[in-house]
C-alpha positions, -999 to 999 in steps of 0.1 A, spaced: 524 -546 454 508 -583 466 486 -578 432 490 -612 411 467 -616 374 468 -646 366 460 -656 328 447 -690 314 441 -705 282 436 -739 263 446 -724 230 487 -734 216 500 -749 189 524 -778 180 505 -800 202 506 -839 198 482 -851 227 463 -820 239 442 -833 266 476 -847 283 494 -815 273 467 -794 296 465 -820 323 503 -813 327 500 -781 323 474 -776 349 495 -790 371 528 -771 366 498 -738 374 496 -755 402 533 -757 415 546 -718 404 535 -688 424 511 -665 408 510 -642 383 517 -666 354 503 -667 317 490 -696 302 489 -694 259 498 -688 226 529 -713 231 537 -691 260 541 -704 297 558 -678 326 550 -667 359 559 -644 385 550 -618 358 528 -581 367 508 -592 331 502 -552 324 476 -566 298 452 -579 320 457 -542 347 449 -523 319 415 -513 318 414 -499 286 429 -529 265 408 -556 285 374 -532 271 392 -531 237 402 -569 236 371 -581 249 342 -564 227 366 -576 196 373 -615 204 361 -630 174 373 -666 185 395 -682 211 427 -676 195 419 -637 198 420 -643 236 450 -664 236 475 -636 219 461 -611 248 502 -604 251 505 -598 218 477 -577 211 491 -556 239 522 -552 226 503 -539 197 484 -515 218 516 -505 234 538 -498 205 504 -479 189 509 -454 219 541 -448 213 536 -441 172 503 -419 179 530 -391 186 552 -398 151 541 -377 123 528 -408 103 496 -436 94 493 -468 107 501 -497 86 491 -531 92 499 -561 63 481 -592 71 445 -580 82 422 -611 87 394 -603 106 406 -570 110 411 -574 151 438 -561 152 432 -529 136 402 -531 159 416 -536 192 440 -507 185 420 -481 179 397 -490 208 421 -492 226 424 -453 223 386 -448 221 379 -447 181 367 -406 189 401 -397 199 422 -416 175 437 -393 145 454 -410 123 443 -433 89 449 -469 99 454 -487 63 448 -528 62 459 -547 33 453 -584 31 436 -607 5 412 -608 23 388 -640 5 417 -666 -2 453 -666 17 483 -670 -8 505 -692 9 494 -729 12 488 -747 42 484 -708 60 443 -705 52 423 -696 82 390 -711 89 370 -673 74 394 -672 45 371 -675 16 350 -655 -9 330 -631 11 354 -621 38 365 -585 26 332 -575 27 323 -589 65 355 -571 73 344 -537 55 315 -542 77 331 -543 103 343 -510 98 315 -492 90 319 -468 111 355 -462 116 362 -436 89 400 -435 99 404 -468 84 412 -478 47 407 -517 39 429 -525 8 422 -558 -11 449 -576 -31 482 -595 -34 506 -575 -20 531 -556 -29 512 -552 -60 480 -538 -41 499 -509 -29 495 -491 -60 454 -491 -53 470 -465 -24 497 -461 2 512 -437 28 537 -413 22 543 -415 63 547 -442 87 544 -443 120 536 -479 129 543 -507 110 525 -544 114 536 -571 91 512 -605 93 517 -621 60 523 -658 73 553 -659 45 587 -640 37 584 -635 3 553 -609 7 570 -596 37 600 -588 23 588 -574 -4 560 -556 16 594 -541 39 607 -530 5 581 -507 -6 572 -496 33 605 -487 46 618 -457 38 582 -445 42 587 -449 79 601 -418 101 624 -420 125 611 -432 156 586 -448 140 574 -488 149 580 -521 130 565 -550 148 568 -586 129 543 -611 143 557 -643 132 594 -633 136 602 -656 166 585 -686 158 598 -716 148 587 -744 118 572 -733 86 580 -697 101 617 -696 103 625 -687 67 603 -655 74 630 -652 107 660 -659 82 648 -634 56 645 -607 77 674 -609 97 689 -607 66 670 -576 53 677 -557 83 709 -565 88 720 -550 51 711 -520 70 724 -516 99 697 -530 120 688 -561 142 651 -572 155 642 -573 190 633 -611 195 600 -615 222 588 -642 239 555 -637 223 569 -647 191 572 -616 174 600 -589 164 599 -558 170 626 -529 161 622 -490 161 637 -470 134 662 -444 137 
């Protein structure tokens, strides 16, 4: 019961002087009891951080940090890996719309030892060029889909799709859903990508929306999709971490 994990990163966002930032930030570690996270724009304490007790995500999340933002979104990853466990008892593929690197997809399935996970995990993204200026990542150029393909060698439950979406749903899609991840970085494509995916999830089935909670160039996405959801009958879970999250009935 006396356990405390404590978590600690360097890596946020929206920073103007991050050297003072961590200096402060180091301190106010200092004056909180344990069990506290430190990242991603997140700062708490007093928490259990389940992540970081959970043997099986810390193997999954650590043999699939590709660079230190990875490690910073530990707490989303998890909620990832949580929903994932809820969904791998739906009657329905995994979905995930915004694929990058392709941790993500990764980290899930390890997360459930890639031998005992049955269901098709399908990944579209662009892949070589992001579509929304100012959202490029550092990887994002020509090349890229086929690193990630790589990747995935040998994960045959895994479908990579490359192309704008929603038009690169038509190269193949799922006639099931049972968890849904949209990453797009921008609410026209996520919209759009809820559009086409919706009534293909079941009942019961996931819809996590990583950039839901965040503020800036993200709120339109947050404005959107309150929207969308509330023309029927629904409204997103907002989470500390940033994301949404809602289950279908």
């Amino acid at each position: 019961m006396d356990r405390l994990v404590n978590f600690s990163t360097t890596v946020s966002w929206g920073i103007t002087d991050p050297q003072r930032f961590q200096q402060l930030m180091d301190e106010a570690k200092s004056l909180v009891t344990g069990g506290y996270y430190l990242g991603d724009n997140l700062f708490t304490w007093c928490r259990n951080n389940s992540a970081l007790e959970d043997p099986a995500f810390i193997r999954a999340l650590q043999t699939n940090v590709q660079n230190s933002s990875d490690e910073a979104i530990a707490w989303r990853r998890y909620l990832l890996a949580c929903s994932a466990s809820h969904a791998i008892h739906l009657n329905g593929d995994f979905v995930e719309c915004g694929v990058y690197l392709g941790t993500g997809i990764k980290t899930v399935i390890d997360y459930f030892g890639k031998d005992r996970f049955d269901k098709k995990f399908w990944g579209y993204d662009t892949f070589d060029y992001h579509p929304t200026k100012g959202h490029d990542f550092e990887e994002q150029r020509n090349g890229l889909f086929q690193k990630v393909k790589e990747r995935f060698a040998e994960y045959s439950m895994v479908r990579l799709i490359q192309g704008l979406l929603p038009e690169s749903f038509q190269q193949g899609c799922p006639e099931r859903i049972s968890f849904l991840h949209i990453d797009l970085n921008n609410a026209e494509g996520e919209i759009a990508s809820l559009d086409h995916l919706w009534d293909r999830v079941v009942p019961g089935g996931l819809v996590i929306l990583d950039d839901y909670e965040w503020a800036g160039i993200y709120r339109e996405q947050k404005r959107a999709e309150d929207r969308w959801f509330q023309d029927r009958g629904y409204r997103v879970f907002p989470l500390p971490t940033g994301q949404g999250f809602l289950i279908k009935r």
